[in-house]
Each structure stands twice: as structure tokens, then as C-alpha cells.
C-alpha positions as MATLAB code, in Angstrom:
seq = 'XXXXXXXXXXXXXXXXXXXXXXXXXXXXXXXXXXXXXXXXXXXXXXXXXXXXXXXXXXXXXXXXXXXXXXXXXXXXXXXXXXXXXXXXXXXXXXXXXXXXXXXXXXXXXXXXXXXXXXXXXXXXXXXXXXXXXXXXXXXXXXXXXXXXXXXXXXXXXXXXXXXXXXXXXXXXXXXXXXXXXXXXXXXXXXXXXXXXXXXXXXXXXXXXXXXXXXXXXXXXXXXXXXXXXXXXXXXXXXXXXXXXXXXXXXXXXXXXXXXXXXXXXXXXXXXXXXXXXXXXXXXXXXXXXXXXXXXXXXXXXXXXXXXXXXXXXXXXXXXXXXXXXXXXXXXXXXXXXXXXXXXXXXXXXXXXXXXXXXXXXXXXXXXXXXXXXXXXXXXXXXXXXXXXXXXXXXXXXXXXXXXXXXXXXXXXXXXXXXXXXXXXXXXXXXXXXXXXXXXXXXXXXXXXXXXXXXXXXXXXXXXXXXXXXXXXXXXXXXXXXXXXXXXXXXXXXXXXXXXXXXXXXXXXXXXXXXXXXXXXXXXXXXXXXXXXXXXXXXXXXXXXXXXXXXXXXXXXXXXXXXXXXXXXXXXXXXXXXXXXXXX';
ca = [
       6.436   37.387   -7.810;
      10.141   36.057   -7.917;
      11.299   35.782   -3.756;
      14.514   35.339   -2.661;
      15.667   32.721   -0.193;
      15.681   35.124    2.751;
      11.879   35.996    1.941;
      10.831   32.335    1.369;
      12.413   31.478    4.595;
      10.882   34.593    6.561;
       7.316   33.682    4.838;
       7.621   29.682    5.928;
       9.107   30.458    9.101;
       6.100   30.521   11.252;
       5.406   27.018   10.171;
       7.962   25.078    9.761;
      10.925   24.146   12.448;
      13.819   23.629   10.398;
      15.632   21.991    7.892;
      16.862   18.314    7.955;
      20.370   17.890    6.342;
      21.445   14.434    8.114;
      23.213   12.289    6.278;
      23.474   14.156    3.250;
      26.322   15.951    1.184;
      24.817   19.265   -0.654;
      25.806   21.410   -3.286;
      27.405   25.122   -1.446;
      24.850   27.336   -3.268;
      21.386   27.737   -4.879;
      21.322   27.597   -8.573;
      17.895   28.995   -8.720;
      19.556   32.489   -6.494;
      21.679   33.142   -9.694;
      19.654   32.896  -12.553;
      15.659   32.607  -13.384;
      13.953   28.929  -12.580;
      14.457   27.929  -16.293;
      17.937   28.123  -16.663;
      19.018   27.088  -13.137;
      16.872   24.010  -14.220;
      18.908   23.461  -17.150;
      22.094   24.061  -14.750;
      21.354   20.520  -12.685;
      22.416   18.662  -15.816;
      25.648   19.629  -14.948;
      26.142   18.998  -11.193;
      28.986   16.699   -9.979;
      29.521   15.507   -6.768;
      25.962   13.452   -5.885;
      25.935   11.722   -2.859;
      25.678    8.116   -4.572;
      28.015    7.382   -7.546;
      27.606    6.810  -10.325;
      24.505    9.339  -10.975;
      24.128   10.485  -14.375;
      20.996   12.734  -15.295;
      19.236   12.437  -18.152;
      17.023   14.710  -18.175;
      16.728   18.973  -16.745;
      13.459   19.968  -18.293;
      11.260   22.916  -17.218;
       8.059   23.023  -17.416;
       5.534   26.119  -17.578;
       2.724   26.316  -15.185;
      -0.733   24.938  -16.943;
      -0.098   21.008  -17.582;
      -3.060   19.719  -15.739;
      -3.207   16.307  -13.580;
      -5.718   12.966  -14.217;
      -8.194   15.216  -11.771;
      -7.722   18.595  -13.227;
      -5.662   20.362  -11.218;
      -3.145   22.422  -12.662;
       0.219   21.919  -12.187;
       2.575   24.264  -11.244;
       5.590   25.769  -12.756;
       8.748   23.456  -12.105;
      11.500   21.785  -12.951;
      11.917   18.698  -13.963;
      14.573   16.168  -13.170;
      15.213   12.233  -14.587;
      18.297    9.980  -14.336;
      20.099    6.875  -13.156;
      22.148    6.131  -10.243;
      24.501    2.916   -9.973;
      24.033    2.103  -13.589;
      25.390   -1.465  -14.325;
      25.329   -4.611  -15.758;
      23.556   -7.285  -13.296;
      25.215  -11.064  -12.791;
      22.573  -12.119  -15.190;
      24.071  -10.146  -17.970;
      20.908   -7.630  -18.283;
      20.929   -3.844  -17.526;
      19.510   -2.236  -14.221;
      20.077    0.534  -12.579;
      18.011    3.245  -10.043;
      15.787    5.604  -12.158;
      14.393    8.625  -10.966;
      12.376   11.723  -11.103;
      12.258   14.758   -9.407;
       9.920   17.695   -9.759;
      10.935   20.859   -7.946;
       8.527   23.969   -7.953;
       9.674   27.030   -8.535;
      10.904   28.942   -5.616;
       8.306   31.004   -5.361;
       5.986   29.027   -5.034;
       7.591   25.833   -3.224;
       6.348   25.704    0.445;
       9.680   24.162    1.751;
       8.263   20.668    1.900;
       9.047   17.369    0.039;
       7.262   14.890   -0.814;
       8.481   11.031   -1.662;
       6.024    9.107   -4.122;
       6.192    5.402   -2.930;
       5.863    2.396   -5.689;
       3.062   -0.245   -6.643;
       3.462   -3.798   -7.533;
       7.576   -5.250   -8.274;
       7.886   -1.293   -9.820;
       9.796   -1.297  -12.926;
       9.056    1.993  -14.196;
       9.544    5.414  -13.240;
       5.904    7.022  -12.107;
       5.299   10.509  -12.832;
       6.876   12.430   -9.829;
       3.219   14.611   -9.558;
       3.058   13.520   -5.743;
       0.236   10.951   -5.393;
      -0.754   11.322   -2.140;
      -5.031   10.851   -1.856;
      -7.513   13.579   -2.707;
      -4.781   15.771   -1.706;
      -3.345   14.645   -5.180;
      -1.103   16.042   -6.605;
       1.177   17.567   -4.098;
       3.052   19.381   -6.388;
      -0.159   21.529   -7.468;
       0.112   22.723   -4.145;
       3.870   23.612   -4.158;
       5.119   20.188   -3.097;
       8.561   19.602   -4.152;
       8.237   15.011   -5.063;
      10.287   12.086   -6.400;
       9.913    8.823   -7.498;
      11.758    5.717   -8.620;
      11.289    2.669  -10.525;
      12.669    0.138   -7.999;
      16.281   -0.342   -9.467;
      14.928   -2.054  -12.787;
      13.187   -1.131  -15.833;
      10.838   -4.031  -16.772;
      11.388   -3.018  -20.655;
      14.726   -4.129  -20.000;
      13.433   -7.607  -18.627;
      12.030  -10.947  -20.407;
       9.194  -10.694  -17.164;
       8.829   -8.585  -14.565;
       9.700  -11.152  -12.393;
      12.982  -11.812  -13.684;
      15.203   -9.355  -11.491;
      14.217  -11.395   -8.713;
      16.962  -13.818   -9.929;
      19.658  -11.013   -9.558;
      20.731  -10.412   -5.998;
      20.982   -7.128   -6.417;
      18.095   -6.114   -8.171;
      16.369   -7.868   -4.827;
      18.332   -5.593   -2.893;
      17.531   -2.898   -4.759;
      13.727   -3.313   -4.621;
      13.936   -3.989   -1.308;
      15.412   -0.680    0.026;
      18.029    0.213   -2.243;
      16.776    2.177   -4.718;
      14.474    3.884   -2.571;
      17.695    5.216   -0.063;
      19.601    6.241   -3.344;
      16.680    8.299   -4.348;
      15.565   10.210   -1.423;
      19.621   10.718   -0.955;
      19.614   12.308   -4.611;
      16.199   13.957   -4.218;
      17.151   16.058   -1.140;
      20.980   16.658   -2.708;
      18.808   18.516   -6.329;
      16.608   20.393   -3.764;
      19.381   22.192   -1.885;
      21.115   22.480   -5.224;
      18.140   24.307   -7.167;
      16.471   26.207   -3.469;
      19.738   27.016   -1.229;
      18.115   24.941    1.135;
      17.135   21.801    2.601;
      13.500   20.892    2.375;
      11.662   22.157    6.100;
      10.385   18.841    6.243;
       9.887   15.923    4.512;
       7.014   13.151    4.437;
       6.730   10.079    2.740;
       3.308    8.921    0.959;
       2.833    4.980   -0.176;
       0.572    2.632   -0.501;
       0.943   -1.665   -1.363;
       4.665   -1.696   -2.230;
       5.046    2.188   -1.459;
       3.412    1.252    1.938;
       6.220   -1.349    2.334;
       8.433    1.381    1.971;
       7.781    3.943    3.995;
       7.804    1.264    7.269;
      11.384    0.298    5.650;
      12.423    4.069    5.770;
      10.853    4.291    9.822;
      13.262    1.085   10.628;
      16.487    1.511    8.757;
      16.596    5.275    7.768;
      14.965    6.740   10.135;
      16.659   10.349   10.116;
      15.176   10.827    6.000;
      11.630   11.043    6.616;
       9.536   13.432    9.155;
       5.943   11.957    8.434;
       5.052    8.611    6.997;
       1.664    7.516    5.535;
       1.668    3.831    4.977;
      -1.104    1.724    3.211;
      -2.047   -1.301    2.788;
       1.508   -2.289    3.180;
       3.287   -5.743    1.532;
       5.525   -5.607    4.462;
       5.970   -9.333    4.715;
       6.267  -10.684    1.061;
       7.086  -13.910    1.869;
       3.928  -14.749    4.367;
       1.352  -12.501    1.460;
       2.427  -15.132   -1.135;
       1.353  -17.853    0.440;
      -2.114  -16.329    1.494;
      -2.693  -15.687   -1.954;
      -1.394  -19.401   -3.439;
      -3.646  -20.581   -0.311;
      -6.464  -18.576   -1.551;
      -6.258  -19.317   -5.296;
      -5.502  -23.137   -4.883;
      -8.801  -22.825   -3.074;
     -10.110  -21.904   -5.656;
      -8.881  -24.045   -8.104;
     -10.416  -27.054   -6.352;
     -13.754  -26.044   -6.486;
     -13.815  -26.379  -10.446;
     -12.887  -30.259  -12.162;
      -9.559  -30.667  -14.255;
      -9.574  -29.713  -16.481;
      -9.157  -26.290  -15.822;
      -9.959  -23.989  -18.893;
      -6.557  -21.302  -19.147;
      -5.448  -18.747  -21.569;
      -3.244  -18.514  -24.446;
      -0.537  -17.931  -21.935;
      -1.076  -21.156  -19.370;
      -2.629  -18.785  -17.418;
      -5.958  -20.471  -15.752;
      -9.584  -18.712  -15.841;
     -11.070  -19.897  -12.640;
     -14.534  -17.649  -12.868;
     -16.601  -20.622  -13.457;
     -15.630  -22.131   -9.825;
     -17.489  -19.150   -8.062;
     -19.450  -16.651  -10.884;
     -20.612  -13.251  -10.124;
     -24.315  -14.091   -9.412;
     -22.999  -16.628   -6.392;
     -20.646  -13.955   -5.429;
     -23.640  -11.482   -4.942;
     -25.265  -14.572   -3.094;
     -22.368  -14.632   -0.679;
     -22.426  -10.811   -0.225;
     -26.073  -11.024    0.697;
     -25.707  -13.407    3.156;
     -22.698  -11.791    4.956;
     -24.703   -8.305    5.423;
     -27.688  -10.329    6.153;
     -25.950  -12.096    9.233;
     -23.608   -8.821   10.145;
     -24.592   -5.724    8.561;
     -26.745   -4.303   11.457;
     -24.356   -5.792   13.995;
     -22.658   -2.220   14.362;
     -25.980   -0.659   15.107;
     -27.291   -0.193   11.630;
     -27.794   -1.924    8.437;
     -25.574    0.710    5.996;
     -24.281   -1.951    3.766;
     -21.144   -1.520    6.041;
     -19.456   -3.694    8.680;
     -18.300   -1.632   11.180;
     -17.632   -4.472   13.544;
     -15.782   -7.226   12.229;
     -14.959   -8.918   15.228;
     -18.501   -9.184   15.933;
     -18.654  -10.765   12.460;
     -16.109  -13.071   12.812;
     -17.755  -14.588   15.965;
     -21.531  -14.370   14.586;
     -20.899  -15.820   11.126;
     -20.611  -19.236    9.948;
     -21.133  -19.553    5.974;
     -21.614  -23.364    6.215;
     -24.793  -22.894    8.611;
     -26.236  -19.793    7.843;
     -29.782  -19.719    7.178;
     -31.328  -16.688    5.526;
     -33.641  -15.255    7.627;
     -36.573  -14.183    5.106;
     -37.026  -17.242    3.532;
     -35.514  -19.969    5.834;
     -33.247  -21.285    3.027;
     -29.589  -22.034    4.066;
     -26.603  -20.421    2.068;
     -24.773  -24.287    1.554;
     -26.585  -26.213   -0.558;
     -28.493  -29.517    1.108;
     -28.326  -30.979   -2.404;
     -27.651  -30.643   -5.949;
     -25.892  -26.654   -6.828;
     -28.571  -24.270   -7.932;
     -29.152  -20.167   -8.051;
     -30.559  -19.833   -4.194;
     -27.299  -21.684   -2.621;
     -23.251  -22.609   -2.710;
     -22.245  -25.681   -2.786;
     -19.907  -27.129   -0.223;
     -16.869  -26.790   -2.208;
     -17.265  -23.517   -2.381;
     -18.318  -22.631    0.897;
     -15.227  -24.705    1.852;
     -13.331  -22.683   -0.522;
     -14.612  -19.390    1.026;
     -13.817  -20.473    4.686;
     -10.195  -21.217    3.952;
      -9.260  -17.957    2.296;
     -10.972  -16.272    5.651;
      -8.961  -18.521    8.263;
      -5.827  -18.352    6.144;
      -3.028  -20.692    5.332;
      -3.053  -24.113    7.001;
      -1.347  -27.492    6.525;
      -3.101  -30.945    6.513;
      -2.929  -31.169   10.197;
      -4.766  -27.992   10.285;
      -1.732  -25.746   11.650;
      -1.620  -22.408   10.699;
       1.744  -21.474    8.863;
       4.871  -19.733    9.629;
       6.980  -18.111    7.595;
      10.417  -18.833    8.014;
      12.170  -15.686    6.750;
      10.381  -13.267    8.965;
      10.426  -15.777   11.737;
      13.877  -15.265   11.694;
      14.039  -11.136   12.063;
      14.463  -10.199   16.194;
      11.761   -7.770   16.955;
       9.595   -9.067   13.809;
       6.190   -9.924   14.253;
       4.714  -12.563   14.694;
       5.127  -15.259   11.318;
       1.828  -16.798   11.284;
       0.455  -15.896    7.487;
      -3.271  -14.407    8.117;
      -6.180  -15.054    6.062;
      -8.796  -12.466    4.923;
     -11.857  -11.111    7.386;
     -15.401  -10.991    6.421;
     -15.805   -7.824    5.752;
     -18.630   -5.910    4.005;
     -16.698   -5.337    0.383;
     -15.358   -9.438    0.881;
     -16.885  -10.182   -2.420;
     -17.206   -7.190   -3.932;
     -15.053   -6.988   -7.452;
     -12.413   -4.865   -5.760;
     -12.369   -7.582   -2.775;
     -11.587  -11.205   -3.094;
     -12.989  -11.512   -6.564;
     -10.016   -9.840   -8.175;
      -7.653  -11.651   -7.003;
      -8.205  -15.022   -6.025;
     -11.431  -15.514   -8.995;
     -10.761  -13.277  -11.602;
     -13.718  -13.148  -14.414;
     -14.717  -15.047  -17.274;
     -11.552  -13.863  -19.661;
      -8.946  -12.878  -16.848;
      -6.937  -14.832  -14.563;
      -6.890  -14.110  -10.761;
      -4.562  -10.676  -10.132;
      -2.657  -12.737   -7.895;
      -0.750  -14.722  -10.889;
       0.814  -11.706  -11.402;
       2.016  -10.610   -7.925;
       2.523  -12.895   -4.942;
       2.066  -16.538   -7.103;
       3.971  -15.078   -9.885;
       7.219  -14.716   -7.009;
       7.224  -17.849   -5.587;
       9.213  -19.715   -8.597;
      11.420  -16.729   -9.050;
      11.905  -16.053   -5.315;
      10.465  -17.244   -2.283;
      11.291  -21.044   -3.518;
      15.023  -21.701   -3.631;
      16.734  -22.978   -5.798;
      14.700  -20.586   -8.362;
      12.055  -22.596  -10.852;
      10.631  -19.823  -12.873;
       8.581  -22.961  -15.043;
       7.418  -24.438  -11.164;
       3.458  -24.180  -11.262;
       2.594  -22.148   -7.770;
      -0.337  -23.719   -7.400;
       1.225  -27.221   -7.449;
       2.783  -25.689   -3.764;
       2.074  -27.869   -1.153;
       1.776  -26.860    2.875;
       3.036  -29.783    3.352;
       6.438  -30.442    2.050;
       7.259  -27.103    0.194;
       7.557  -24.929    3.637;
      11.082  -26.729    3.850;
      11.484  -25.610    0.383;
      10.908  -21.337    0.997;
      13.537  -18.763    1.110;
      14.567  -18.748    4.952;
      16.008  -15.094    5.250;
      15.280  -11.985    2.124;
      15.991   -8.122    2.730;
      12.377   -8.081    1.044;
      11.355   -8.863    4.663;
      14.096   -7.933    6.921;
      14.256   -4.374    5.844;
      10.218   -4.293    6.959;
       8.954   -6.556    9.810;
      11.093   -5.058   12.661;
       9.058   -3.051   15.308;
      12.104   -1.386   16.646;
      11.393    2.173   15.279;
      12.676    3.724   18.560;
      15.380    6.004   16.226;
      12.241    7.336   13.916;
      10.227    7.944   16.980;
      12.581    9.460   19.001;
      13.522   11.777   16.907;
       9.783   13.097   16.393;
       8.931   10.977   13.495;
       5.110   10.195   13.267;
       3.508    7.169   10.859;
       0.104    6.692    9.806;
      -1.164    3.724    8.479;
      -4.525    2.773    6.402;
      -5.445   -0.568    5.139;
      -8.701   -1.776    3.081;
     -10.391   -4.461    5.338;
     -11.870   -5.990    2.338;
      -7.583   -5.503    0.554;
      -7.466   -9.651   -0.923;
      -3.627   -8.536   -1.356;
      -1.874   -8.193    2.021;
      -4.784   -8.803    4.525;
      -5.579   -6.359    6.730;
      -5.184   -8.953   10.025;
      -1.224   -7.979    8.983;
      -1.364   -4.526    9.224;
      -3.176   -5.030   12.379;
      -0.902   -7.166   13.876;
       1.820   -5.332   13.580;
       0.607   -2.503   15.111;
      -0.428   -4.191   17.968;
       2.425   -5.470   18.219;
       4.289   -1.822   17.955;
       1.595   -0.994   21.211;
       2.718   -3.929   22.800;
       6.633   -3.003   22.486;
       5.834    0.497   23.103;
       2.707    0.911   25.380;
      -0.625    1.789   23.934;
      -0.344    5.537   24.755;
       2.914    5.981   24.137;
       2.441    4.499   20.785;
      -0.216    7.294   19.843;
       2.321   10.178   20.329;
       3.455    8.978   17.000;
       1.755    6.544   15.006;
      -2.011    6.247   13.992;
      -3.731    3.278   12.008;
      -6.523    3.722   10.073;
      -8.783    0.586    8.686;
     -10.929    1.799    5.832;
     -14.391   -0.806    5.463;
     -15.159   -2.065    2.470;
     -12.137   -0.955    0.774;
      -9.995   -3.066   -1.280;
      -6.290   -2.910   -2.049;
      -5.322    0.696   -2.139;
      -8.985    1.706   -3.248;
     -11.557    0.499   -4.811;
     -15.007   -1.281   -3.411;
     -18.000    0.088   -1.939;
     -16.268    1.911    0.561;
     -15.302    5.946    1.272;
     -11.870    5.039   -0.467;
     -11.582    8.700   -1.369;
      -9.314   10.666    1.623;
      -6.211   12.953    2.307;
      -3.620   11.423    5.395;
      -0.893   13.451    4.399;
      -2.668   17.037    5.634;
      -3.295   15.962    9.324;
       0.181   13.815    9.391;
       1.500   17.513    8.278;
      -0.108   19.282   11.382;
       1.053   16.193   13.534;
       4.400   16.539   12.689;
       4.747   20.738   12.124;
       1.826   21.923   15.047;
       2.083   18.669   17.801;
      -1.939   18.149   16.046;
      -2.780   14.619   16.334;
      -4.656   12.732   13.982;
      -8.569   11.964   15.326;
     -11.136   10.897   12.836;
     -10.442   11.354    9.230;
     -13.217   12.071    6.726;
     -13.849    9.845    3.988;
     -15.849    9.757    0.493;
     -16.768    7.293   -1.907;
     -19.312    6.923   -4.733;
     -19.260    3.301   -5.162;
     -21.659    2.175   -2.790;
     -24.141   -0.553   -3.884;
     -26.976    0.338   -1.559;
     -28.670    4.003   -1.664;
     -27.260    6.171   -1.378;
     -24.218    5.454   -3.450;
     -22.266    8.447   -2.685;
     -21.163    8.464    1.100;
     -19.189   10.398    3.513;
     -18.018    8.983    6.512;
     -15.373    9.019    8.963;
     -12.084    6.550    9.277;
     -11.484    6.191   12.890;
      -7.937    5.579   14.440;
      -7.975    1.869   15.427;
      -9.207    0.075   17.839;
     -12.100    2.695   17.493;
     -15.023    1.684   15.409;
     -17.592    3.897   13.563;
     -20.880    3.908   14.552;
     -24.292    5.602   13.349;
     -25.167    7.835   15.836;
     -27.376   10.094   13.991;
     -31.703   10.141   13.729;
     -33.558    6.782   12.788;
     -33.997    6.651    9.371;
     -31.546    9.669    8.993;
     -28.804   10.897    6.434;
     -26.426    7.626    5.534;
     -24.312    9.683    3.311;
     -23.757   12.062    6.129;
     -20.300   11.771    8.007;
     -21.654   13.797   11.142;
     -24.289   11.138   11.504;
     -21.437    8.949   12.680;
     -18.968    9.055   15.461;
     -15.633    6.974   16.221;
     -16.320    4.809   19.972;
     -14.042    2.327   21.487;
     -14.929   -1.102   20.321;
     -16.677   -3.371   23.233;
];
């Protein structure tokens, strides 16, 4: 049934507050009031007037209701929407631009909220605008109006995908520029096709999309209502060189000549294989898997790990055989390279004096946090294939994942001048600190913990992070939100900002873990009913241990899961575990 605005506004009015125009110039009436949703789609092709110029749209397509998503659900009727703001030629003589997408529901059916899609990796293309947003996914099957960008740069436009970090701009851009253009567009087609603002508005991200949405809580803070921030790459500069730390690590474990693709790329597999990987994985939930109360294949208690485990002594208990080998490399141990290896990606970056490492970009922002570069916890998923192993090992045909994302930058960016042919793992803690970029909007636009505008305006966040993530480690996430309590107070800082650490997960997903979970409903009753966020519920099939397919509950940091259910009980059942302050 076809509603007009009056009725959609009488039928959303018990939920929702009000609209949210700040900032941003809007078309005088609804499109969609004076014709049917299909032409009034066809109509935004022709709108003048955007609040960022140049905006050209290339695209006013409606779609009928029955296109289903990647997990079957159907999508509903909607419009539509592609184009390109600030179109132009960059210093470097190749195009860019800020592309975009926009789906808007029908009215009917559109529940008055929107919905920003945040980006992955250095972006460069446009993701479907569906609303990826956990097992919520996709928002707009459930009358979500979303958008998404590509970053300000197509990487089919680009000799690598690295190569826009050479254009100031483009950095700019990727950094927060694009992503202000396109929520500023986004809300400016909503009004235009509803009559309306949206009610509210809520940003979802994760890994660069994560970075995002704590650049939208510090520098725009009137855009967004609700947040959800994972695993977030909000200090660039300080996750390259945990990963170059990590993978030079590594590298020294296997002889030069190190065997490399077609492409220079190297294969370092051989250095630590999958069978000593397992070996490693054993030991760690041999030493701290029952150290949260029971042995799940989960460590609940990483602290506890941290001060219980020592690779280089541990001793297996069952058969009295120590995890470093004593002498020659064989199937029951690890040598001491690689233990070495293994304990240097866990304590993080370090020169030869044995001093941990500051960045000096974000060691520049007032009201950053702190600079040090982190390493990566022991945590259950460590060396699972979603954890450390696919990015700092790779397997026996594939370089390490970080080659493409946090090495791959530092010729291109973090080192000035620019070397794109410099080898990152020739970088040396040493000498090539002097040699980093000392100030980026990559990192200024992120690290502040001044979000006193998005807070006191009613804005809540909500983080997550994978404890096993071997992208951004999770000690960064954590760190900055202490360091938000510290600014703020701890109870004042849960009136409007949560952070939950997900075990076993790795970057985004992925792992033996319950990486399988919706943040966007609860940050909805936060924000809209005054609901705070308590324990989530979490799923995940991936489990290596019976029973493979788990439920369990993510607890709002500091508080740590715990099995509190029968001996011998249900593992796979979330109400056999409850969230407790951490000792």
C-alpha cells in the first residue's frame, strides 16, 4: 500500500525523535509525493543544486522488489542511485573523483532510517550500497535507506592500487573526503526522493570502514546518530610497521634465498608450515585455555595469558616435551628462530636497543593516543588461518596479506620522499623512523579522543575488534578506548560508547570464533529508546573443537565471558555463559 508522507511520519512517529538536517542544503519537495517510486527515481537524474559541486549522476535506476542478497534475503523495491562528485584530473595526470551509490526504498516501505556502508582495504571501487551491517545484513531488506563510496579513486583507473597515495588529494580523499561528500549527497537524494530527512542515521564499518566511522565521531560529528566501528585502521602509520615488524620476522626464520613469485612477491610458508602452526596452537590452549574457568578452545582471559605464557619455556604437560626445540628442528618442536619469530610479532615493534616504537605522525595529534605501535596478543585463534597465518605467513603459493595492505604503503606513503621500488622489508627500526611521514590526515582525521561534539549531542559508538585481527591489533582498539575512559571517566564514557572484543576472531571475521552478530539493532535502541548495549549474542560454525557450531555472548569490555553453566554441560550454549568483571 502506497502512504503518503503524513502517514509514514504518523506510523514512525512513536519511534523515532526527529529528523537531522544540520549542515545540509535539501531539495524544497519530495519527488516520490508527485509521481509513483519509478518515475520519481528516474526524476533524481535531473536534480541541480547538490550540496558539493561538481556532482554529476550517472545512474537513476529502479529496481523491482525480488533481487535477492549473498544470504537470501530479498531485497526490497528501491531506487537506485550512482555518480561522481568533484570529478577531476589529479597532479599526477590520472582521473579520480568520489563515486557513489545510493539505494533508497520505496516510501512505503522505508522506516525513516539511513544507513552508511563503510569501506575495506585502500577502497577503489564502489560496493554494492545493500547495507552490510552483520547478520542484520542487508539493511535495505529491512527498509534501510544505504550508501557507499569508493574512497575518491577507482583502482581501474590506477597502474596499482597504491598509486593514489602519491596524489595529495586522493590521500585526502581516502582519508575523510570522500566519505563527507557522500553522506552530504546521500542525505541531500533522501529528502529529494522522501520529503524528508532520514529520522536517524547510523553508520556501520569495519577495517577501513571502522576507521571511518571514528573519523565521522571526531570531525563531523552532527552526520551520524549511531556508530558501529570494527576492527578499526585508525592509526595507519603505527599498523604498517606492526605488520613490516611481523613479516620481517618472518622472513628471518627462512635462509636467502627466499623463494618469491612471478611478481617479486616472497612465499614465506616454508619458515613456519601449517603442521608447526597447529603445534603452536596446541601449546597456547594447553598453557591458557582453561585459565578462564574452562577448556572451550577459547581464551577468555588474555591477560591471564599474557602473564602465564612463555613460548620459549613451555613444556607440554602430557608428555614433558618442551615447545622450543633443545636440538636439531623436528615434528614435536619449533625451533628458536621461530619461537623468536613468534615472540616479536606478540610484543610488537622494537628497535635494537629493545625500545618499543613511536610513531611520529600520530605522536604529533593533541588528544591522540598514545604512539607506541602494539604487537599482537596470544589469543586462542593466534594461529589459526584467519589469525597471524594470513598475514604475516601466507601458504605455500601466496604471499603474506600484508604485502598488499600496510607493507605495500610504506614506499608509496608512510616513507617520504615516495620509493614505490623501496623493498619494505629492507625497513630498518633503526635508521628509517627518521625517514616516516611525520604528520598524514590518514591519522589526524582518526586518533583524536576529543569526541565531546558527537557525544554531546547524543551520539553513541560501538566498537568490536577480533583479538586474534593480525591487521590492526586489537591492543589499539583497546587503547584507545581506555584512553576515551580516561579523558572522559569510566561511567561517563558508557552513556555513549561500548567496546566489544570478539575471541578468536580475526580481521573483520573469520577464525574459530562466534564472528557471526548484529551491533547495529541494540546501537538502534541505544540511540532511539536510551537502551544500552549489555551482552551481545554471538554465532559461529568454525570452531575446531566439538562442537563446531557455537553461540556465545560478546561482553562490553573490560568484562570477560565466563562458563557458568553445569560441568560437562552445553558449550554451544550462550546461556551457559555470563559476562563478569575481569579480576
Amino acid at each position: 500500500m502506497k502512504r503518503n508522507r503524513h502517514q509514514r511520519n504518523l506510523l514512525l512517529g512513536s519511534v523515532f525523535v526527529g529528523a537531522t538536517a544540520i549542515g545540509f542544503s535539501t531539495p524544497a519537495t519530495s519527488l516520490a509525493e508527485n509521481a509513483d517510486p519509478a518515475a520519481a527515481c528516474q526524476k533524481l537524474a535531473t536534480l541541480t543544486s547538490f550540496p558539493v559541486s561538481p556532482t554529476q549522476i550517472t545512474l537513476a535506476k529502479f529496481n523491482l522488489a525480488g533481487a535477492t542478497s549473498a544470504n537470501g534475503k530479498t531485497l526490497l523495491a528501491h531506487c537506485q542511485v550512482q555518480g561522481i562528485i568533484n570529478k577531476r584530473t589529479g597532479a599526477d595526470g590520472l582521473p579520480y573523483g568520489d563515486r557513489f551509490e545510493v539505494r533508497l526504498p520505496i516510501p512505503a516501505e522505508w522506516n525513516g532510517r539511513f544507513m552508511f556502508q563503510g569501506g575495506g582495504g585502500t577502497e577503489g571501487a564502489v560496493p554494492p550500497a545493500i547495507g552490510i551491517a552483520g547478520t542484520l545484513s542487508p539493511t535495505l531488506a529491512h527498509g534501510w535507506a544505504v550508501a557507499s563510496q569508493d574512497g575518491g579513486h577507482e583502482n581501474t583507473d590506477l597502474p596499482t592500487p597504491n598509486t593514489f597515495m602519491l596524489e595529495p588529494q586522493a590521500v585526502v580523499d581516502h582519508a575523510y573526503g570522500s566519505v563527507d561528500a557522500t553522506t552530504r549527497t546521500a542525505k541531500f537524494l533522501i529528502d529529494a526522493f522522501y520529503g524528508q530527512q532520514p529520522n536517524k542515521s547510523y553508520f556501520v564499518g569495519c577495517s577501513t570502514g571502522g576507521r571511518q566511522g571514528m573519523v565521522f565521531s571526531q570531525n563531523f560529528p552532527d552526520y551520524y546518530d549511531g556508530i558501529v566501528a570494527g576492527d578499526p585502521v585508525y592509526d595507519l602509520e603505527s599498523i604498517a610497521l606492526s605488520e613490516v615488524y611481523g613479516v620481517e620476522a618472518m622472513a628471518a626464520i627462512t635462509p636467502a634465498p627466499i623463494a618469491k613469485l612471478a611478481n617479486g612477491s616472497p612465499i614465506l610458508y616454508p619458515a613456519f608450515p601449517e603442521a608447526d602452526q597447529k603445534l603452536f596452537t596446541s601449546a597456547l590452549l594447553s598453557a591458557c585455555d582453561k585459565l578462564d574457568g574452562t577448556a572451550d578452545g577459547v581464551i577468555d582471559d588474555v591477560p591471564a595469558c599474557r602473564a602465564k605464557f612463555d613460548p620459549a619455556t613451555f613444556v607440554f604437560p602430557d608428555t614433558g616435551k618442551p615447545l622450543q626445540c633443545t636440538g636439531a628442528k623436528n615434528a614435536t618442536c619449533l625451533s628458536p628462530a621461530q619461537i623468536g619469530a613468534i615472540k616479536k610479532i606478540n610484543q610488537g615493534p622494537r628497535n635494537s636497543l629493545g625500545e618499543a616504537i613511536r610513531t611520529p605522525a600520530s605522536a604529533a595529534i593533541r588528544d591522540g593516543v598514545n604512539a607506541t605501535t602494539f604487537g599482537y596478543p596470544y589469543d586462542g585463534g593466534f594461529m589459526a588461518p584467519a589469525g597471524i597465518p594470513s598475514r604475516k605467513i601466507g601458504t605455500a603459493t601466496s604471499t603474506p596479506g600484508d604485502f598488499a595492505l600496510g607493507l605495500g604503503q610504506i614506499p608509496y606513503y608512510w616513507m617520504t620522499p615516495s620509493n614505490p621500488s623501496y623493498n619494505p622489508l629492507s625497513f630498518d627500526f633503526d635508521k628509517d623512523m627518521a625517514n616516516l611521514r611525520r604528520e598524514s590526515p590518514l591519522i589526524a582525521a582518526s586518533t583524536s579522543t576529543d569526541i565531546s561534539k558527537f557525544k554531546n549531542r547524543g551520539g553513541k559508538i560501538i566498537w568490536y575488534h577480533g583479538v586474534s585481527d593480525p591487521g590492526p591489533p586489537v591492543l589499539g582498539t583497546i587503547a584507545y578506548y581506555d584512553a576515551l575512559s580516561s579523558r572522559n571517566g569510566e561511567e561517563e564514557t558508557k552513556k555513549f560508547a561500548r567496546l566489544y572484543l570478539v575471541p578468536n576472531m580475526g580481521h573483520c571475521r573469520g577464525g574459530p570464533a562466534t564472528d557471526q552478530f548484529d551491533l547495529l539493532t541494540p546501537l538502534v535502541s541505544w540511540v532511539e529508546r536510551g537502551t544500552a548495549p549489555q551482552e551481545v549474542i554471538a554465532s559461529g560454525t568454525n570452531f575446531t573443537s566439538a562442537p563446531a557450531a557455537r553461540s556465545r555472548p560478546l561482553c562490553p569490555y573490560p568484562a570477560q565471558a565466563r562458563y557458568t553453566g553445569p560441568a560437562g554441560g552445553d558449550l554451544a550454549n550462550a546461556g551457559n555463559y555470563a559476562c563478569v568483571a575481569p579480576k
